[in-house]
TORKOL-4160 file (C-alpha; in steps of 0.2 Angstrom, whole numbers, padded with zeros to 4 digits, m for minus):
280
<pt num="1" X="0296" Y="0672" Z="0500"/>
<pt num="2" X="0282" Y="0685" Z="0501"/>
<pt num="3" X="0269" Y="0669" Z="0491"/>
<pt num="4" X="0275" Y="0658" Z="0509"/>
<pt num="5" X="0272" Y="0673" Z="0519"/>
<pt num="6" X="0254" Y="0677" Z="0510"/>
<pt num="7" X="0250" Y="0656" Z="0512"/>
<pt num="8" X="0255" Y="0657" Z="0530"/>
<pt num="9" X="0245" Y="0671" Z="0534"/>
<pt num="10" X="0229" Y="0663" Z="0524"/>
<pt num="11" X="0233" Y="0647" Z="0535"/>
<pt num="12" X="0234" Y="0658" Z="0553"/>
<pt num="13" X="0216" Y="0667" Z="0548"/>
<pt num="14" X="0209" Y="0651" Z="0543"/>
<pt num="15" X="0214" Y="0643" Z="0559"/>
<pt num="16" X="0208" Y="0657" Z="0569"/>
<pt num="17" X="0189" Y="0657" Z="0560"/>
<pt num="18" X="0188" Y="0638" Z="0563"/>
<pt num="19" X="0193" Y="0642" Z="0582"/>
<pt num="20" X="0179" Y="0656" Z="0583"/>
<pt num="21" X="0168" Y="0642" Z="0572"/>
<pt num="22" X="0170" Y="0628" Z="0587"/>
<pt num="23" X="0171" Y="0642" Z="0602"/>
<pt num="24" X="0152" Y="0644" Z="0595"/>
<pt num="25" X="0148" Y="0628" Z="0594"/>
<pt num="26" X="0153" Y="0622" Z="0609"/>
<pt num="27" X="0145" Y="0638" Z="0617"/>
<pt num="28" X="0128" Y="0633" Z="0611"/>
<pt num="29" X="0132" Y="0615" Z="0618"/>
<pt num="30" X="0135" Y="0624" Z="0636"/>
<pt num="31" X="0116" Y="0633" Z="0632"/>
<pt num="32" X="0109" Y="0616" Z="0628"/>
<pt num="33" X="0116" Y="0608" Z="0644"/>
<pt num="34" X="0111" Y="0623" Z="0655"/>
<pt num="35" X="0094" Y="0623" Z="0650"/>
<pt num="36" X="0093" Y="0605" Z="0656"/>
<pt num="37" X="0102" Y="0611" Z="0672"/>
<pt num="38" X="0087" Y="0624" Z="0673"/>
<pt num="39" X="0073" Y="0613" Z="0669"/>
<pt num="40" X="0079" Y="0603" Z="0684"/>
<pt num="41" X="0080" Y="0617" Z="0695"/>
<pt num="42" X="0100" Y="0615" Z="0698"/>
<pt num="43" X="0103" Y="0634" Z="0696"/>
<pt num="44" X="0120" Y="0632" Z="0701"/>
<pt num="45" X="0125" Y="0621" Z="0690"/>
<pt num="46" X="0118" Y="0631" Z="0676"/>
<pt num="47" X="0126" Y="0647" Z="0681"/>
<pt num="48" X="0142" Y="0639" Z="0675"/>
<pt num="49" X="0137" Y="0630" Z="0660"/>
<pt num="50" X="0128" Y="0649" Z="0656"/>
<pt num="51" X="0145" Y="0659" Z="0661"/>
<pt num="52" X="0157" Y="0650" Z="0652"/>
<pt num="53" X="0145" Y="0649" Z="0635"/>
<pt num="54" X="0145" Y="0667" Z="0637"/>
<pt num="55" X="0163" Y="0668" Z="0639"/>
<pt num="56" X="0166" Y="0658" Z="0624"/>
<pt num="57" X="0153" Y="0669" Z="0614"/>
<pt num="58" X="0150" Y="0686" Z="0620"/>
<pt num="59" X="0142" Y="0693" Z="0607"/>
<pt num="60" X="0126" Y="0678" Z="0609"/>
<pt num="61" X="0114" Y="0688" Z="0621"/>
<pt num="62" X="0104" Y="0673" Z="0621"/>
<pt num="63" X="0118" Y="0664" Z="0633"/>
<pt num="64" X="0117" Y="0681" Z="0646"/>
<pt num="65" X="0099" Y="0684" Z="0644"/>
<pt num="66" X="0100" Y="0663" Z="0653"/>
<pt num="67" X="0114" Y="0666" Z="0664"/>
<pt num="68" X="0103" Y="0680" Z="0670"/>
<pt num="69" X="0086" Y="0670" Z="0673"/>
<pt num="70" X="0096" Y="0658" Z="0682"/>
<pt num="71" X="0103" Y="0670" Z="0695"/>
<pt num="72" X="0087" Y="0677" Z="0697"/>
<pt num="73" X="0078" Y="0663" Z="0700"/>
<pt num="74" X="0090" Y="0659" Z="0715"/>
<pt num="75" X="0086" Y="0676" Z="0722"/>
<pt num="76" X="0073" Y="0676" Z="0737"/>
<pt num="77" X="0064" Y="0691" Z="0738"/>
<pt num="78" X="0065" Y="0701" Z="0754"/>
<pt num="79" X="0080" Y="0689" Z="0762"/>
<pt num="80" X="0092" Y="0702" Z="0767"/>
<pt num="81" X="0109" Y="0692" Z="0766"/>
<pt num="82" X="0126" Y="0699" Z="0757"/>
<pt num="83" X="0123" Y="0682" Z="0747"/>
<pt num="84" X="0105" Y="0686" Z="0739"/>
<pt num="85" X="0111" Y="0703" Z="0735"/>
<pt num="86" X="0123" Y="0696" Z="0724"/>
<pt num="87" X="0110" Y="0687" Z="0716"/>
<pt num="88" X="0100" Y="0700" Z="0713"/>
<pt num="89" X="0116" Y="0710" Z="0706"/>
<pt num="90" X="0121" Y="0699" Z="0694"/>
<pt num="91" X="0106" Y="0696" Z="0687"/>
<pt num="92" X="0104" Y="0714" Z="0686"/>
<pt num="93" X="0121" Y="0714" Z="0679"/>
<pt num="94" X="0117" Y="0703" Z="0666"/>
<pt num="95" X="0100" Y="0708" Z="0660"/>
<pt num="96" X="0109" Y="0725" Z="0656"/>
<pt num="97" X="0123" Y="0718" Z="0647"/>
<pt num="98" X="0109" Y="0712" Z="0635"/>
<pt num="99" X="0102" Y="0727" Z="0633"/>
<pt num="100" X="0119" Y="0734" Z="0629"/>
<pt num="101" X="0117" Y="0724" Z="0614"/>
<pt num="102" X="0100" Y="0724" Z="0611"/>
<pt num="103" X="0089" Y="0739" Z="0619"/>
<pt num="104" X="0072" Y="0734" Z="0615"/>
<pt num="105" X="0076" Y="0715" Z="0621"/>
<pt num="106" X="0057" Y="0714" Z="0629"/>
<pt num="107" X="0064" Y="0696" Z="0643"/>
<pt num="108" X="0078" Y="0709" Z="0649"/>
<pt num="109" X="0066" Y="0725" Z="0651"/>
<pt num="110" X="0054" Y="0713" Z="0657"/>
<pt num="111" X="0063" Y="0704" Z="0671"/>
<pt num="112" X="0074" Y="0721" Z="0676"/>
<pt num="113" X="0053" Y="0728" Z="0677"/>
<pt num="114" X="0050" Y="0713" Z="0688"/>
<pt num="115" X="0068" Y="0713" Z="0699"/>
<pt num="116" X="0061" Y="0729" Z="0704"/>
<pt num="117" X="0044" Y="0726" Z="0709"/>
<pt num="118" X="0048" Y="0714" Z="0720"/>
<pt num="119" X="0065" Y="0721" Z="0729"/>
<pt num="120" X="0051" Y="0736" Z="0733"/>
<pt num="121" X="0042" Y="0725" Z="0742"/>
<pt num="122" X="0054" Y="0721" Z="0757"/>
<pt num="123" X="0060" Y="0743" Z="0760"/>
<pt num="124" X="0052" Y="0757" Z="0768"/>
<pt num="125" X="0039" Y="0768" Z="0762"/>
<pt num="126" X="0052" Y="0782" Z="0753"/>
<pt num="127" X="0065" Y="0768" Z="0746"/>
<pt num="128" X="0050" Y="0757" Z="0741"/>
<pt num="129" X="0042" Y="0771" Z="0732"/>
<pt num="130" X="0058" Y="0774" Z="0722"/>
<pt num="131" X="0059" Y="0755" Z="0717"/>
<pt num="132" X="0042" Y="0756" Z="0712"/>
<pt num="133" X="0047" Y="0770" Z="0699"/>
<pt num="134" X="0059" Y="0760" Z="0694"/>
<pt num="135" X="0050" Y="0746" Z="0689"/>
<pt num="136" X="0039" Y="0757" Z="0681"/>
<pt num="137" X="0049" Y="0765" Z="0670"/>
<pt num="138" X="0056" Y="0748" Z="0665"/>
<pt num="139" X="0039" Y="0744" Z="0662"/>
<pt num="140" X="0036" Y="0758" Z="0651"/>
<pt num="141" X="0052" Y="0753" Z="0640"/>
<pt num="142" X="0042" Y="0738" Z="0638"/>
<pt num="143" X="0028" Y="0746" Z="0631"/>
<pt num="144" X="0039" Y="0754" Z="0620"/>
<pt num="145" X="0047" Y="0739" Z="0615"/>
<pt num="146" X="0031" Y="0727" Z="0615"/>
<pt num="147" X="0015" Y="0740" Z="0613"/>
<pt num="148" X="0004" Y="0725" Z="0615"/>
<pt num="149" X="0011" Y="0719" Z="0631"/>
<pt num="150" X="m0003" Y="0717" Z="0643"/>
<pt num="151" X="0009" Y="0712" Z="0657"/>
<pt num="152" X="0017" Y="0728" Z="0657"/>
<pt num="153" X="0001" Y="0738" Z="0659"/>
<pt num="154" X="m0005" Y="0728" Z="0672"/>
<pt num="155" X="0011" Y="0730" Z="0681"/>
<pt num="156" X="0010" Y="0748" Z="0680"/>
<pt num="157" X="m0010" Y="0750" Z="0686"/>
<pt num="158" X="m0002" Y="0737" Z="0701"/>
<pt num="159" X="0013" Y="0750" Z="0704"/>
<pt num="160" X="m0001" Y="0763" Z="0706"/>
<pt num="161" X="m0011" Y="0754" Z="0717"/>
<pt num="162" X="0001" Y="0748" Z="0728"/>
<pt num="163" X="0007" Y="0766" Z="0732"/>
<pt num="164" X="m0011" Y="0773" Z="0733"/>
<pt num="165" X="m0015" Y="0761" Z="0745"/>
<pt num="166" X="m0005" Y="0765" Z="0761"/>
<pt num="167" X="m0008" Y="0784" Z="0760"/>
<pt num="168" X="m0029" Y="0778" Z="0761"/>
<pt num="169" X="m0025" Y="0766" Z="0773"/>
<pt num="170" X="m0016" Y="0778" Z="0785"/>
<pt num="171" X="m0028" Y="0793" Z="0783"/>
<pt num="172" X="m0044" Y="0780" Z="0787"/>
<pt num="173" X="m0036" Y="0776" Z="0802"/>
<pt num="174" X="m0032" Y="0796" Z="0806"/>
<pt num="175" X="m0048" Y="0797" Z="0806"/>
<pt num="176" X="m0054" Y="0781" Z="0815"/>
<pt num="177" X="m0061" Y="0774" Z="0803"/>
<pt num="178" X="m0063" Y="0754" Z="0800"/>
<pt num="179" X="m0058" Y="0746" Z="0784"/>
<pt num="180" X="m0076" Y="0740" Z="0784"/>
<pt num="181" X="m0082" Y="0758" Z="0786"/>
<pt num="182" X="m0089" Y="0763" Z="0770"/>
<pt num="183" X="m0082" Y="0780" Z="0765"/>
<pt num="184" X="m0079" Y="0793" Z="0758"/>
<pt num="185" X="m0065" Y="0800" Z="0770"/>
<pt num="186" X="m0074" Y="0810" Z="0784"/>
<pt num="187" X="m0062" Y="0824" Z="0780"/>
<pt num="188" X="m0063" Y="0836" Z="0767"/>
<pt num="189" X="m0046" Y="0845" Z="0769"/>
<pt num="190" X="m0038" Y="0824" Z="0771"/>
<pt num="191" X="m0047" Y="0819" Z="0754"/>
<pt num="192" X="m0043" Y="0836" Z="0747"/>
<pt num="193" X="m0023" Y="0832" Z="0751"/>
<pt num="194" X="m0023" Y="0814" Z="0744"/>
<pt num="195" X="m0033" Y="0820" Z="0729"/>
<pt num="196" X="m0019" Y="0833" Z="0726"/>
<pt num="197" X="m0004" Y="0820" Z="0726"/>
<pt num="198" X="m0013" Y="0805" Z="0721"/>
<pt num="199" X="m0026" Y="0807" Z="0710"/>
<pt num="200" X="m0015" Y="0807" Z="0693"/>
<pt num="201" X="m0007" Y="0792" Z="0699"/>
<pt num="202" X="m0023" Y="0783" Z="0701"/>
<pt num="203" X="m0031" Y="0789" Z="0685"/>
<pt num="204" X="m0013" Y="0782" Z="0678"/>
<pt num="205" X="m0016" Y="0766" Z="0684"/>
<pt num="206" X="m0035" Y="0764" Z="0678"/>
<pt num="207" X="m0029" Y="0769" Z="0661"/>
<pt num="208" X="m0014" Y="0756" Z="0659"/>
<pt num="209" X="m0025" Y="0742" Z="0667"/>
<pt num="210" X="m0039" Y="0748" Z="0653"/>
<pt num="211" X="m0025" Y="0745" Z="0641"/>
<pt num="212" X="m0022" Y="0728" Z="0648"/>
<pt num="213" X="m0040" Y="0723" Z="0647"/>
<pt num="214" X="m0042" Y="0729" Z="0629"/>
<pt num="215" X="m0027" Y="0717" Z="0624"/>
<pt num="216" X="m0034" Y="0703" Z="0632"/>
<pt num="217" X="m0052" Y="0702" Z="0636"/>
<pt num="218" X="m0053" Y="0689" Z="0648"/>
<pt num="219" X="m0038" Y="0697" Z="0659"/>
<pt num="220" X="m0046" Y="0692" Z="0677"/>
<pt num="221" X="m0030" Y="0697" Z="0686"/>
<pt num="222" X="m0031" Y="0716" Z="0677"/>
<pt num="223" X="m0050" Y="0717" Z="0682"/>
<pt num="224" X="m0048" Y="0712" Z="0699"/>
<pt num="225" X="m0036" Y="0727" Z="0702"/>
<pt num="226" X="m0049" Y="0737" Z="0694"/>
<pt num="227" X="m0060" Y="0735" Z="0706"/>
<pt num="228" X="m0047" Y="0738" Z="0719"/>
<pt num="229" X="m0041" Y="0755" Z="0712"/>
<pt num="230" X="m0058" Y="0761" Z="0709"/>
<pt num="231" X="m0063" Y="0753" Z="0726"/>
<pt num="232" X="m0048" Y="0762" Z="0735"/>
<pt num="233" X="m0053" Y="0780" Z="0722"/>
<pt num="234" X="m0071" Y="0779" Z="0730"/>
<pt num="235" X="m0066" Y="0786" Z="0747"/>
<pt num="236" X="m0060" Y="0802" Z="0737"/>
<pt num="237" X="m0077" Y="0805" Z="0735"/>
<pt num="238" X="m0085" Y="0822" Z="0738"/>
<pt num="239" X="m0101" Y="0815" Z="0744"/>
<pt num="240" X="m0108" Y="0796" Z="0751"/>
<pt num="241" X="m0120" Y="0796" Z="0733"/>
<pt num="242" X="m0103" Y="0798" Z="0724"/>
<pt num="243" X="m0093" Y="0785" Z="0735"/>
<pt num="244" X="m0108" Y="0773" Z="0731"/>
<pt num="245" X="m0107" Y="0776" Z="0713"/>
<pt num="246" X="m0088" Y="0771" Z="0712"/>
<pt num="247" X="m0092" Y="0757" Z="0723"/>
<pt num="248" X="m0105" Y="0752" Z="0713"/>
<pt num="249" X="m0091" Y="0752" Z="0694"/>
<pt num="250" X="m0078" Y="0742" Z="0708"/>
<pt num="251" X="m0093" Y="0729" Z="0710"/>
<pt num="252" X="m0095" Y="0726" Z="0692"/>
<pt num="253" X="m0077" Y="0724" Z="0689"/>
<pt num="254" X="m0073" Y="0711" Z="0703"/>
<pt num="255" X="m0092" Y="0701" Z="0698"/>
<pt num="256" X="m0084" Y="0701" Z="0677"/>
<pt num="257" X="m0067" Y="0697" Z="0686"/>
<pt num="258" X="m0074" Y="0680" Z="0694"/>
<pt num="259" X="m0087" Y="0677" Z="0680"/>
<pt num="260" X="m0069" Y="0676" Z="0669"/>
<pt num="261" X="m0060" Y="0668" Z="0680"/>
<pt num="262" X="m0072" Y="0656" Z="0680"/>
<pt num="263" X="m0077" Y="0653" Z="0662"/>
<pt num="264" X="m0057" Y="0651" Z="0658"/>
<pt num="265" X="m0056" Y="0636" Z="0673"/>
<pt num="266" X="m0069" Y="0628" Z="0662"/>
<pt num="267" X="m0059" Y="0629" Z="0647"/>
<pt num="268" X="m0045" Y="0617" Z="0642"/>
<pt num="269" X="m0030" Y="0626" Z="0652"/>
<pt num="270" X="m0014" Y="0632" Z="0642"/>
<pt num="271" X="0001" Y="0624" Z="0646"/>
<pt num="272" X="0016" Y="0634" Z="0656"/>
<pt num="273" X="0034" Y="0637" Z="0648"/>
<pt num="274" X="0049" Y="0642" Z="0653"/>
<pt num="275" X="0067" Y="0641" Z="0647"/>
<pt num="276" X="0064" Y="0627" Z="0635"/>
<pt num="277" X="0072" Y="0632" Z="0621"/>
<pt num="278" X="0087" Y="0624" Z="0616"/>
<pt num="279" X="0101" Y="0633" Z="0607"/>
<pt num="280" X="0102" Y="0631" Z="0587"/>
């Protein structure tokens, strides 16, 4: 009696192991076919193939971290509707739910980094300032995760630059200045203010975008915002001999910035990727 009950039990856990065994396979079946969804830009369609190869395997991040991508990808950027939210939540939802298993998953940081940026795009000044932080601080997980990524150092001297850039703007027109005035701010007690809360953040966002350029050489898009920055930093100048000596490093930057963006059209150009890889 107890050999039947031992023979029984073997039979029930073999069963259940062959069960898990095809809940995997047919898991990595609903990947293969969502990719295809993907590639032809039927999101929709696979969300579902995504959700339910989730369902059937949670513990494969792989199936999340694509469920993910394809909720983001039907997010619009600034369209305020209970509907884009959604997207935007879930895909936030989901991107977390692999970090849960795998912290330093660099797609998930990455795209949680990115989510941010752009939802701080579409706010007000405070409430875009805070998105902002949050995207950097995703993007310094990043770092920590990936210390060779140039994205995430670009990002960050981008984050800097975008909330530098308002503050100058709003003071040159305080003091009637044109965009096309060359500078430094008329004001001493002005450039002294913007000095005192921005100066760290610009230096921040030379630095990362150094970092970016010492990865990859020919990184135009990072030198471009170099020259921007350092631009934008010249008006903080103490005197017009000074302004022109920043003006001067921002001119070199944007001529290297089109020399290398030029130089790499003439090359053979990579091609682009995406989700294309299918499910093993």
């Amino acid at each position: 009696m107890r050999k039947a009950t031992l023979i029984g039990a073997a039979l029930a856990g073999a069963l259940m192991l062959m069960g898990t065994g095809c809940a995997k396979l047919k898991s990595r079946d609903d990947i293969n076919k969502g990719i295809a969804m993907y590639r032809a830009a039927r999101y929709p369609d696979a969300v579902e193939l995504f959700k339910e190869a989730v369902s059937l395997d949670p513990e494969n991040t792989n199936a999340r971290e694509y469920l993910a991508t394809a909720y983001m990808m039907q997010w619009i950027p600034g369209a305020d509707s209970p509907g884009n939210t959604e997207f935007a939540n879930k895909a936030r939802a989901e991107f977390q739910g692999v970090l849960e298993k795998n912290p330093n998953e660099t797609v998930a940081l990455a795209s949680l980094a990115s989510l941010a940026y752009n939802e701080a795009q579409s706010l007000l000044p405070d409430k875009k300032v805070q998105k902002l932080d949050e995207s950097a601080d995703w993007n310094r997980k990043v770092i920590q995760a990936d210390p060779k990524n140039k994205e995430a150092y670009y990002t960050l001297g981008v984050i800097a630059q975008n909330k530098y850039y308002p503050a100058m703007m709003t003071a040159r027109v305080n003091l009637r200045m044109k965009p096309e005035d060359p500078g430094p701010l008329k004001d001493k007690k002005v450039r002294d203010a913007l000095r005192a809360q921005y100066a760290s953040v610009i230096e921040d966002g030379v630095q990362n975008l150094q970092k970016a350029i010492d990865i990859d050489k020919d990184y135009d898009d990072a030198m471009a915002y170099m020259n921007l920055l350092i631009r934008e930093r010249a008006d903080l100048a103490e005197t017009p001999d000074a302004y022109k000596k920043e003006i001067e490093v921002a001119d070199n930057w944007l001529q290297k910035a089109l020399d290398t963006k030029k130089a790499k059209a003439e090359r053979q150009p990579a091609g682009a990727g995406g989700i294309v890889q299918e499910a093993k």
